[in-house]
Every structure is written in C-alpha cells, then in structure tokens.
N, C-alpha and C positions, 0 to 999 in steps of 0.2 A: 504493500500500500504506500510505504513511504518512495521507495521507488519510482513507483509511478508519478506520482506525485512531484517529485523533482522533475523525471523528462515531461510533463507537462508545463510546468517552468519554464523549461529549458524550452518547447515550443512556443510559447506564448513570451517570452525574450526576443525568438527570432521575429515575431510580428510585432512586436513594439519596437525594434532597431529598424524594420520597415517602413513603420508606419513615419518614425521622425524624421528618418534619411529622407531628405524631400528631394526636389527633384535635381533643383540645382546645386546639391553635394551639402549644403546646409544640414546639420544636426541639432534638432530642437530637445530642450531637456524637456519635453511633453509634449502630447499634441491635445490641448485643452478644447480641441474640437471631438473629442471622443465623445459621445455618450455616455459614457461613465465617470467623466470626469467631474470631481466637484463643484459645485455651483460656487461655495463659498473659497475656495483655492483662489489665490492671484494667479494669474496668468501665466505659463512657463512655456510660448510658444516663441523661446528666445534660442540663441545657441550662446550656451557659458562654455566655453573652452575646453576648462576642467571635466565638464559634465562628457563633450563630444570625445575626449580624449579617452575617457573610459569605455564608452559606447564603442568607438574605434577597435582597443583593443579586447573587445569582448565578442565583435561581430568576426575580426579574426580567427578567436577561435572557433565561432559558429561555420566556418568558413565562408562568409559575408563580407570579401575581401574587396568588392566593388564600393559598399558605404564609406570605409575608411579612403580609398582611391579619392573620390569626389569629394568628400571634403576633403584630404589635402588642397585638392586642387582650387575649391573654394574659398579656403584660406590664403592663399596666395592669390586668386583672383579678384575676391571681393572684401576680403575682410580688411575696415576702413584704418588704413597708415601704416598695416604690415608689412609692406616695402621700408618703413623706419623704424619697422621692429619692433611698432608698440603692439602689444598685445591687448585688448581691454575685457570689463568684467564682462560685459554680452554683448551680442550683433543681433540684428534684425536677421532675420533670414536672407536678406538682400543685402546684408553686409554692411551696415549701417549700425556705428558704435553706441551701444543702448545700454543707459545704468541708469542709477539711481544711491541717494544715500538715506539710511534711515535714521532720517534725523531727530527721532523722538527719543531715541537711545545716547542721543549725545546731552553732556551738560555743556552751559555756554563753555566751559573752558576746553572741551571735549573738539567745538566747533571752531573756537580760538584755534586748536594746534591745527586741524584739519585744514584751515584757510590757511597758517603761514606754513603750509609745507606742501602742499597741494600743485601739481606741475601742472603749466599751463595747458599743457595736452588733455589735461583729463579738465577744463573751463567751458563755458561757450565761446564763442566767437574766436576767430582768427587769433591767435597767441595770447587764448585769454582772456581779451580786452573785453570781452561782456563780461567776464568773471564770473560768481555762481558754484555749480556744482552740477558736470554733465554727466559725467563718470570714473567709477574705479578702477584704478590697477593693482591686480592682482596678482601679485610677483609669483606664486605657485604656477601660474597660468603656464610660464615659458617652459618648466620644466615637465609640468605635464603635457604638453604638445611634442615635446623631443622624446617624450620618452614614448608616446605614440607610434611617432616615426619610426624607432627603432625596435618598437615590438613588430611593427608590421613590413622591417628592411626584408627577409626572405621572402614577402608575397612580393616584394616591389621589382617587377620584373623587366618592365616600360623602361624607355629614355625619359617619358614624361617624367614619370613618379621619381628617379631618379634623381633629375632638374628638379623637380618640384620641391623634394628633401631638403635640396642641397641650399637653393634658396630661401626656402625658409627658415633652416636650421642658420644658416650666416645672418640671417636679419635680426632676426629676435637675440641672438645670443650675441653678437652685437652690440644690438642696444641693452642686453642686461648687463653687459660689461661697462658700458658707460654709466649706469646708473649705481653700480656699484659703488662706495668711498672705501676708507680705512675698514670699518670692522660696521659698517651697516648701510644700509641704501640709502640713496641722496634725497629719496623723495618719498612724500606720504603714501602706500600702500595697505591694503586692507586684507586680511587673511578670507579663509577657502570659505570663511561663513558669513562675509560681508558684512562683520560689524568691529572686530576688533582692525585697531590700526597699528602699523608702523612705521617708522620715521627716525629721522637721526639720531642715532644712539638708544633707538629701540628697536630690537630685534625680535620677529613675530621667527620663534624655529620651526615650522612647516614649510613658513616660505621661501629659509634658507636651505633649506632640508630637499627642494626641489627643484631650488636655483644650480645644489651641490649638483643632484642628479642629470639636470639638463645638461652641462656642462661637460662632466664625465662621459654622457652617452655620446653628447653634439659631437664631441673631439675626439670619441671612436667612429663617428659614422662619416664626418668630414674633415677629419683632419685637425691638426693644434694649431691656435694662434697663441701669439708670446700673452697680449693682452687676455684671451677668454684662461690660458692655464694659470695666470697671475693670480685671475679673478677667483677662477675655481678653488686654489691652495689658500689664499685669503679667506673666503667663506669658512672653508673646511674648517681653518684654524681657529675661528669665530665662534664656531659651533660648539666646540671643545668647552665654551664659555657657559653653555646653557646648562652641562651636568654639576650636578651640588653632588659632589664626591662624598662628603659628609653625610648626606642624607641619600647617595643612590638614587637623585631624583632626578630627572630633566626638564625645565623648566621650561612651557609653553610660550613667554616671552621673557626676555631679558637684552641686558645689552649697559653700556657706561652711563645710560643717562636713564637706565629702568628704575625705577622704584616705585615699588608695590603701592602704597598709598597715594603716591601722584596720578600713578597711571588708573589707577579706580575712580578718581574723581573727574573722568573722563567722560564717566557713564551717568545717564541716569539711572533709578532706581526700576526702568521697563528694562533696562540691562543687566541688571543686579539681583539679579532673581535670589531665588534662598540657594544659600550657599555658594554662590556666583564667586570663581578664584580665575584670574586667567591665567593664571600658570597652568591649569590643569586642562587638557583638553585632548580629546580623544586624537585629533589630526598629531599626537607623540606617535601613534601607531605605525607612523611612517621612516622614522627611528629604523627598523624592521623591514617593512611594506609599503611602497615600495625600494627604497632611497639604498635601505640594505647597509647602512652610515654606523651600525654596531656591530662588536662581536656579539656573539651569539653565544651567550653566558649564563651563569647564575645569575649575575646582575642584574642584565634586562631580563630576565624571565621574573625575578623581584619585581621588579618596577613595573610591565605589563601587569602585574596581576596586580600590583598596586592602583595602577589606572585604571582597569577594569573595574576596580571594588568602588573607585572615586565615581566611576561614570554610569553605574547602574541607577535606570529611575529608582527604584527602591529597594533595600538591601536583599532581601531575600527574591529578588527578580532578575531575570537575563534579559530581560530589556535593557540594552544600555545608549543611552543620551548622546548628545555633542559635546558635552560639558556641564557639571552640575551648576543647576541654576538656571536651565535654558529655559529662557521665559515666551520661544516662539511656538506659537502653538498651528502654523500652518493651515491657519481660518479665520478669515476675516470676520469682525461683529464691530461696528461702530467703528469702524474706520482702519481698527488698530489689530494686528492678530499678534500684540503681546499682552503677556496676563504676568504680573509682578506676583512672585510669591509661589512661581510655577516651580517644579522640580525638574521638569521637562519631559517628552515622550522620547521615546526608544525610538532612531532612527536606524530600519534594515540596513543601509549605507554600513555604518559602523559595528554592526554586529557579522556583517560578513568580513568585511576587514579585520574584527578583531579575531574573526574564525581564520580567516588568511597566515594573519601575526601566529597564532598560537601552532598554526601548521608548520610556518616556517623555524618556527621556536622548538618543534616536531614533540608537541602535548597534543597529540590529537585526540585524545577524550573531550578538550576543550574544545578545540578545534570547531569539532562536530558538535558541542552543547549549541554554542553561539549559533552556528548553522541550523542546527535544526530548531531553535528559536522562533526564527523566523519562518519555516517550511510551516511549521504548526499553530501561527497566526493567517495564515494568507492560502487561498483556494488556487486563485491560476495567475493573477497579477500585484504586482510588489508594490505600494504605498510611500509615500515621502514619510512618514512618520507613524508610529502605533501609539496610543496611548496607555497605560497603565492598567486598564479594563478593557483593552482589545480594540476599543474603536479605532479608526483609522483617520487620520490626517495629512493634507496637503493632497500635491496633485497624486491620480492615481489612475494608470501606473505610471512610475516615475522611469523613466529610461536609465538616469544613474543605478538606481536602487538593483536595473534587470541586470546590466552589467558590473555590478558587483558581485549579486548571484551569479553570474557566468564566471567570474573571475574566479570566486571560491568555489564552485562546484568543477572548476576546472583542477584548481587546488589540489581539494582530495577524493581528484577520482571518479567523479560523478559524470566529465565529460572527456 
C-alpha cells in the first residue's frame, strides 16, 4: 500500500512538472489556474529560481530532460538583466523581474537598513532614480541555478545547451564575484524565505552556503577565473565563522557587525512569532544537502538532530517548520497571512530535505521517518504547508514541495 502510494506521487510529480513547464521554457512554482488550487493562497504563477532549479533537477530524474533544456534556454533569453548577471527573486513568465517586500514584518529601523543598503538594480526606474522597492536578491538564487546546470551536464548533449551553460554560468558568477567584499556581500540580500536580510557584515549562511557551491561546481563545469577562485576561498573561509565550536552549533546568520539583539529589532512582532531565533533555521540542512560544506561526523549528526528537535511544530510531532516561530500561515484573511504567536506548520519542502540530510548522514531509520511523514498526510498531491491537525496550506500542489519528493525518493531508493 505504501508503495503504491509513493509511485502515485511519483506520477502525479510528473504532471505537475508539466503542467508548470509552460511553453516558453518558463517554470512556475504553481499553476494557480488549477482547480484545486486554493482560493485563499497568493498567487504562485511566478518562476522563483530557486523553486525552477529544483523542478529542473527533479524532472531529470523523471527523465523530463526537455523542461530543464527550455528553461535554460529561457533564462538566458528572457530572464530580465541576466546578460549582467543579476539574478532576481521572481520573473513573470515572460521574463519580466517581479518581487515584492513584506513590509509589515519590518520595524522602521528594519526598513532604515533595507533603504541604505538596497542596490539600485533591485529600485524602480533607471538607476534607481524612482527609488522604492521593486525587488529582491537572493544570493542563494546563483548557486542554485549552477548547481542545476551541473546536475543536468550529462543530458546536455546540444551545442545549444552547451552555449547556453557556458553563458550563463560566466554571467551570474561574474557578477557574484563583484558583489562579493572582504568577508560579506556588498549589498542588501534577503534569504530563500524572503524575509530575513543581509548586508555588510551580516552574513545570512545558506546564502553563503550556495554562493560556496555555485562556485565550486561553475569552475568544474567552465573552467577557473583568478577572481570567481579568490571569491570562492574567501567565502569558504567566512563560513568557518558561522560554527560556535563551543556549542557545536552553526549559526543561521552571523558575521563582524551581527548581533543578536540588533539584528531582532529589525523585525516586527508578525516576525517574531513564539520563539522566533534567527540563528536557527532549517535552510542549516544545506551544511549536508546540498553544498556537502561538512564532514560527515558525530558533530553534524549532533547538531542535525539538534535542528530537527528546534524545528518541529510541536515536540512530540515530525512535522517540522522553516524555523521556530514561523508566523506564515500560507492564507490570506484581512489582508495579512501572518498570525503573531504562531509556532508555525510543517512544511513537506523541509521534511524531505531533512529525510535527504539524514540519508546522506546514512541514519536511515530517520531518513525514512521524515519521509514517510509526509506520504501519510497527503493522497496524490504535495501542499506548500501542513498544519498541526493535518489541514493543509498555501498553494497546492506546490511544484517545489513535488521535487523534493522526487529528490528524496530518488534518495532512498524509491526511484
């Protein structure tokens, strides 16, 4: 029963990578034209990067090597200033750079650092000069586009896709070398969950974590520059900054100009949910999965299981969160879908990644707990979030959430 039940998944993955793969190679984290999709969800008929870069290497393994093809090709054709390397938080389907900041989550001083660190790229108008807030950058973005690339270099069989690689991989990694400084990025960036920031001398570690990795992979797939190897060894060295040796911890942000109580009064109280720490966050999972940036020890097997224990909605549940305290509940009511005081819902996303972590960590009892978690909330399609008594929130089905099952069922076995 439980078998089945997976390759029914596993088919109903393939018609959701379908269905978002649109025509002109674009990758939507949803197609909120579904039928099934929530009424109350925002809208996720965008393509996030991050989101298509999973899809990608998930339809690979379905062998659905044509979706990943087309959108390369559409990142490089249409996606708005990636000839300058920037990458941003989402595109329109037609390629047109589309974000947003949620600014109810900010305190004034929160919006203070945001304005003075803010690059004009990411303003309205020509260099800025309307000023505002058009969109984010998402430094994780670069490295999970490269690492796309090089999960799918054996299907890349074409001159095209080749070309296509080659120049995307010199653009982006490019300009993340520029924006690189001493020991943290020159410009305000916002982590994979689009509310924390960082900025000079605040270092968010996922998004160094997948700047390391882009880097590593770019300059086996294209070749080394003196500037992107500089950059890359700098990072590395940077990273090293984030473990408390003392405590066996790794710290979700840190950096020369971090401190804990500044950095909270960033936030409102829709941010600060109960127990809200941002050091703690499940995107550490990458530590492991995919960046591979650790031995493989008693240490980090400590310290996962210590995240794990921090990121469960409630102790005695394998549902586990983005981070404790996450106050997004993935359904609009009066304007707002934050609820202050929330402990947060179990997002599938990270309960297959943490099944991934523990595979690579080779505890597959765990492995397969977090795994099949989620197989035994969910009938044929995967959900942006579960709640704590099993409802379900945000869009659904969510494309990330199928390519993660694909990734971990590829994991251990299942495909």
């Amino acid at each position: 029963m439980r078998i089945e039940k997976i390759e029914k998944i596993i088919d109903r993955s393939k018609e959701v990578f379908k269905r978002v793969s649109l025509e002109n190679g674009a990758i939507v984290a949803a197609d909120s034209s579904s039928p099934i999709y929530p009424k109350g969800s925002p809208n996720y008929f965008y393509v996030w990067p991050a989101d298509a870069a999973h899809i990608c290497i998930a339809s690979d393994i379905l062998g659905l090597h044509d979706i990943p093809e087309k959108f390369f090709n559409w990142l490089l054709t249409r996606a708005e200033k990636i000839e300058d390397g920037w990458v941003f938080q989402r595109y329109d389907p037609n390629g047109m750079a589309n974000g947003f900041l949620i600014f109810e989550i900010y305190s004034e001083e929160g919006l203070k650092t945001i304005s003075k660190y803010q690059h004009e790229v990411t303003m309205w108008g020509r260099g800025g000069k309307r000023g505002g807030f058009r969109v984010q950058i998402q430094i994780d973005n670069y490295g999970y586009i490269v690492w796309a690339f090089y999960k799918h270099k054996k299907f890349c069989k074409t001159k095209e896709c080749r070309t296509t690689t080659k120049k995307v991989i010199n653009s982006i990694l490019d300009r993340l070398a520029k924006l690189w400084g001493a020991d943290s990025f020159k410009i305000l960036y916002h982590d994979r969950w689009e509310e924390k920031i960082g900025y000079p001398g605040v270092n968010i570690t996922h998004s160094l974590l997948l700047s390391y990795l882009g880097f590593k992979l770019g300059m086996e797939m294209v070749g080394e520059k003196n500037k992107w190897k500089k950059t890359f060894l700098s990072i590395k060295d940077t990273l090293k900054k984030a473990y408390v040796e003392s405590e066996n911890k790794w710290k979700a942000v840190f950096g020369n100009r971090y401190e804990k109580k500044n950095y909270l009064s960033l936030y409102t109280e829709l941010m600060r949910g109960d127990s809200f720490d941002p050091e703690i966050d499940s995107l550490l999972f990458s530590l492991v999965y995919p960046v591979d940036f650790v031995k493989k020890d008693e240490r980090i097997e400590k310290f996962i299981d210590w995240l794990v224990e921090k990121i469960k909605i409630h102790k005695n549940h394998l549902g586990l969160g983005r981070y404790p305290g996450d106050t997004y509940n993935g359904i609009f009511i009066d304007g707002s879908s934050r609820y202050p005081g929330s402990k947060g819902n179990a997002w599938p996303i990270v309960n297959f990644w943490a099944s991934i972590v523990y595979s690579r960590l080779e505890n597959y009892q765990k492995a397969e707990k977090y795994f099949d978690w989620v197989i035994s909330k969910v009938k044929e399609y995967i959900p942006e979030q579960i709640t704590l008594d099993g409802k379900f929130r945000g869009p659904i089905p969510l494309a990330w959430s199928h390519a993660m099952f694909i990734i971990a069922a590829k994991e251990l076995g299942y495909i």
